[in-house]
N, C-alpha and C positions, 0 to 999 in steps of 0.2 A: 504494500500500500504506500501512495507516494506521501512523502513530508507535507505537511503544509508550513507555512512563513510567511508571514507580512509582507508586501510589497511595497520597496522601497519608495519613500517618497524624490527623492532626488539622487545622487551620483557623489555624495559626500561622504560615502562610509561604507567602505572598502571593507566587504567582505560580512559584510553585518549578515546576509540570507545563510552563511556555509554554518551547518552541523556536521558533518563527517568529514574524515581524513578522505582526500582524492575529489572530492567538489572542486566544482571550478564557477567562480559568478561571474557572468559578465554585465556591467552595466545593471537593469535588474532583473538579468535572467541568469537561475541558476542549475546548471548540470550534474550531474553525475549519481549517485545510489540516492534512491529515492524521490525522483523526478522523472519526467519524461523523456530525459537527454541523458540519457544514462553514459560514462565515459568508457570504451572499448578498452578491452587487456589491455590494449598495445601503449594506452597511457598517453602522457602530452610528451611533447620535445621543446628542448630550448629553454626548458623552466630552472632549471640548477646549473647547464653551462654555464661555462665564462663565454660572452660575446668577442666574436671578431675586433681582432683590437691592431689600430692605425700604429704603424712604431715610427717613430721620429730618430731612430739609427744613421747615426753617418759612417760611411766606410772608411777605415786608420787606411791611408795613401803607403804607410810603409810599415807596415806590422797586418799579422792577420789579425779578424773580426770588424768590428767598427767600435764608433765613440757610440756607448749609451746616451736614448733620445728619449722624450715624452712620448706617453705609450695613453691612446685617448683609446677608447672602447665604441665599437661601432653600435647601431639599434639595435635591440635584443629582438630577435623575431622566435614568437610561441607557438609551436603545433602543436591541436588538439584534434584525437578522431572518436566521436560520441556519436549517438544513436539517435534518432528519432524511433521513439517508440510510444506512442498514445496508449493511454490508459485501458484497460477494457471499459467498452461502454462511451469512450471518449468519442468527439468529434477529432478524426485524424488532421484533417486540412485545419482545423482550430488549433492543434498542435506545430503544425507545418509553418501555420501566417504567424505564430508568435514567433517562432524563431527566425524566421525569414524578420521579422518587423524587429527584431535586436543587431542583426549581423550582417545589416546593410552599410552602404559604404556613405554614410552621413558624414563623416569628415572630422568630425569630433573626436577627440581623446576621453576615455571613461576609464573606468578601475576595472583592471583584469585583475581578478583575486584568485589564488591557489592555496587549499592545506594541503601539505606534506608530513606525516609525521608529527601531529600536532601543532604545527606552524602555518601561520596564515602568512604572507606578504602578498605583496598588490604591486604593478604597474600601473602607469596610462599609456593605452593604447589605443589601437583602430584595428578594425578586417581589414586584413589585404587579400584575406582568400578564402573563400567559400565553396566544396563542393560539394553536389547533391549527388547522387547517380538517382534516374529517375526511371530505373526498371520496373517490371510488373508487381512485386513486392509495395514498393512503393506508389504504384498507380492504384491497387487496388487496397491494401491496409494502410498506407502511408507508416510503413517500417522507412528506414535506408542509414545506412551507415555514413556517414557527412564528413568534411575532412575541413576543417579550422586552423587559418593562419591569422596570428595578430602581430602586429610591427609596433614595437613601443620604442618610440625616438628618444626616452631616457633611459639606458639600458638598466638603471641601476632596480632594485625591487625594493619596496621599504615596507616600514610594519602600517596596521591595521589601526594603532594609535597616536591619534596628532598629539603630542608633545606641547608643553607647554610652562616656561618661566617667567617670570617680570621681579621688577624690582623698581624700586625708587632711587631718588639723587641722594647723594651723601648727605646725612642730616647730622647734628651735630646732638648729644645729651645734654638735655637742660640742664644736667645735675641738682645738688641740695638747694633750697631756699635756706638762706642764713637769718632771714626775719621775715616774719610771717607779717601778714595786714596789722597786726597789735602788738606788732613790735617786740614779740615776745623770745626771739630767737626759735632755734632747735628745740624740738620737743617731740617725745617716743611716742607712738613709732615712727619713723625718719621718711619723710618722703623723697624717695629718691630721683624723683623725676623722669619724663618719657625716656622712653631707650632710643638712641640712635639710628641710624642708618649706616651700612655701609656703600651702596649703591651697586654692589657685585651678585653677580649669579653663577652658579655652577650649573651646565648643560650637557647632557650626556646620553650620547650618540651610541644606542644599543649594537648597533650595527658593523659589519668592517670596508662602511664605504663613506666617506667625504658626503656628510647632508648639506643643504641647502636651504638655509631655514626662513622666512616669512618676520620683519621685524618691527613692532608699528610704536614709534612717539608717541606719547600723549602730553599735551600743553598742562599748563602755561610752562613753559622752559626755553632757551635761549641758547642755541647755536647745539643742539643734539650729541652727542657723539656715544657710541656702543665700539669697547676696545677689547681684542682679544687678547688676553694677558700674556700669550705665552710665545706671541711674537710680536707685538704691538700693533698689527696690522687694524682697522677701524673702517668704521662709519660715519661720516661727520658730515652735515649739512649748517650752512651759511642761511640761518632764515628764524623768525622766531614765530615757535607754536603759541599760540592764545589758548585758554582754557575753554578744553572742549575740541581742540583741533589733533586731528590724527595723523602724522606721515607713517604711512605705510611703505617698505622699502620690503621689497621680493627678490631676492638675491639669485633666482631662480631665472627668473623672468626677466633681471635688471632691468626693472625698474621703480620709480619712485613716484608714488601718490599722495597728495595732499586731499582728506578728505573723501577718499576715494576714487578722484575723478580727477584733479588739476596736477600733470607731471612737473614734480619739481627735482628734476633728474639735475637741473643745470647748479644748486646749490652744494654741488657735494664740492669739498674743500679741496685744495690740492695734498691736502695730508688725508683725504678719505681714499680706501680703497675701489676698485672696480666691485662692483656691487656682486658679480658672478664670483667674484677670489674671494668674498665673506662664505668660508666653510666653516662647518663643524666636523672634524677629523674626529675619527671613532674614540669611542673612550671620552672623558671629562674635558670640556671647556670653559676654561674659567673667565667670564665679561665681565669690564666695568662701565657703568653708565655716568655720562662728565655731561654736564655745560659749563656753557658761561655763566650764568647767572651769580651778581651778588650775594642775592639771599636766594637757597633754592625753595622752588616750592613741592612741599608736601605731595601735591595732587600730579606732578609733573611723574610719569611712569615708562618704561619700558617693557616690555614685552617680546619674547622669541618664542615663535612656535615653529615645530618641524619634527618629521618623523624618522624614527631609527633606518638608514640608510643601510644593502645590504648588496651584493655580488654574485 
C-alpha cells in the first residue's frame, strides 16, 4: 500500500516528503518504495561520485609532470531509472500526467533530494532527460520502466537543514552602579549590570565542501563589515542601514540587496572581499561583526544562514 505525505507547498524544503532509505523527491514529486514511481534495482548514478573536475595543470618545460593548478569540478549530472506503476484501481494516465507534469523541461532549478543510508542531501537541478518506452505494456496498463537524467550546475550536494547564526555589535558591560538614585552606594545583593556583547559567531560547516552562505545586515549601523577571523578576509559595505533596513549579501549568487530589491553591489569597500571568495571551509568559522559607528546600536544584527556543504 502506497505512503501517503503532504504535498509540499512550495520548493523550500528539501527532502521534507522522503521516509525511506532509497526515495528520491523531486520538486514535489516523490519516488521510490511506497509510491507509484517505485526506483528499479539498478539504482540512481552520479549521486556519491566525485564530478568531472576542470584541472588548471601547467606542464614543468624541463622536468617530468606539470606545476599543480586549480582543480574546479564540473555539473554533477544524476541518473535515475524508476517505474511507472499505478496503483490497482488507479487511473494509469492520472499516474502518467503527474509525472510527465514534474519532469518537464521548465527551466527552473528545484531540490533533487536522495537518502542513502540514513542520509538525506539535496541539489538544485533541472531534467535534461527523460525516457519513456511507450510499448504495449504501457499502452494498455501504463506500467514502463522510465530513464531520468538531472544536471545540477552546483555540483556540490548539501544537507536538508538551512543553518542558521547572528549576533550583534560589540557592546560594552554596564558594570556596578557605585550610587544608586538615594545616594546610598553599594548594597546586597550587587547588581551587576547587563552583560556584554562580543559581536563574534562561531559557524560550522557539517560538511567536506566550501558552503556558500546567504548574509543579511540589519540597521540602524554604519558602514557593515562581517570578518573571517582566521584569514581576515571580509565583507564590508560603504553605506548606512536605518532601522528596519536589511542588506542582504548572497555570496552565492554575488550579489547585494538593499531591502530586497535595490542592488547595492557598488558599496562594497576596497578592503571587502568578492562576495563569491566569502566561504565557509568545513569544520568551524569563526566571524566578527564591526562598524563604524560611535555608539553601537543594540538592534543593529547580523545574520548567516547556509547549509552543510558536501562532495
Amino acid at each position: 500500500m502506497a505512503d501517503t505525505a503532504p504535498t509540499p507547498t512550495d520548493d523550500s524544503a528539501p527532502g521534507s516528503l522522503i521516509t525511506r532509505d532509497g526515495q528520491i523527491q523531486w520538486a514535489g514529486l516523490l519516488m521510490g518504495t511506497g509510491t507509484p514511481y517505485p526506483v528499479d534495482r539498478s539504482g540512481i548514478t552520479g549521486w556519491e561520485d566525485l564530478p568531472e573536475l576542470d584541472l588548471g595543470d601547467v606542464p614543468r618545460p624541463d622536468q617530468h609532470g606539470s606545476w599543480p593548478g586549480d582543480r574546479w569540478a564540473q555539473p554533477r549530472l544524476v541518473g535515475a531509472t524508476v517505474w511507472l506503476a499505478p496503483p490497482a484501481g488507479s487511473d494509469p494516465q492520472a499516474t502518467a500526467a503527474a509525472f510527465r507534469a514534474a519532469t518537464g523541461p521548465d527551466g527552473a532549478e528545484h531540490w533533487l533530494a536522495v537518502r542513502l543510508l540514513g542520509e538525506t542531501l539535496a541539489v538544485r537541478a533541472r531534467v535534461s532527460r527523460r525516457v519513456v518506452p511507450q510499448d504495449r505494456t504501457y499502452a494498455l496498463q501504463g506500467f514502463a520502466k522510465v530513464s531520468l537524467q538531472w544536471t545540477a550546475t552546483d555540483p556540490r550536494r548539501y544537507g536538508t537543514t538551512l543553518r542558521e547564526a547572528a549576533t550583534g555589535l560589540p557592546l560594552p558591560e554596564s558594570g556596578l552602579l557605585w550610587e544608586d538614585a538615594r545616594g546610598t552606594g553599594l548594597s546586597w545583593p550587587l547588581e551587576w549590570g547587563v552583560e556584554g556583547a562580543a559581536g563574534t559567531l562561531d559557524v560550522t560547516n557539517g560538511g567536506g565542501a566550501a558552503a556558500r552562505p546567504v548574509v543579511e545586515f540589519r540597521g540602524p549601523v554604519q558602514r557593515p563589515c562581517l570578518t573571517r577571523l582566521s584569514d581576515g578576509r571580509q565583507l564590508q559595505y560603504d553605506l548606512a542601514l536605518g532601522d528596519g533596513d536589511v542588506l542582504t549579501v548572497d555570496t552565492e549568487a554575488g550579489t547585494v540587496l538593499l531591502n530586497g530589491t535595490a542592488s547595492r553591489l557598488y558599496t562594497a569597500t576596497p578592503d571587502s572581499s568578492p562576495e563569491q571568495l566569502f566561504q565557509l571551509e568545513p569544520g568551524t568559522t569563526a566571524l566578527a561583526f564591526r562598524s563604524e559607528d560611535t555608539t553601537p546600536a543594540a538592534a543593529a544584527s547580523v545574520t548567516v544562514r547556509w547549509r552543510d556543504a558536501h562532495w
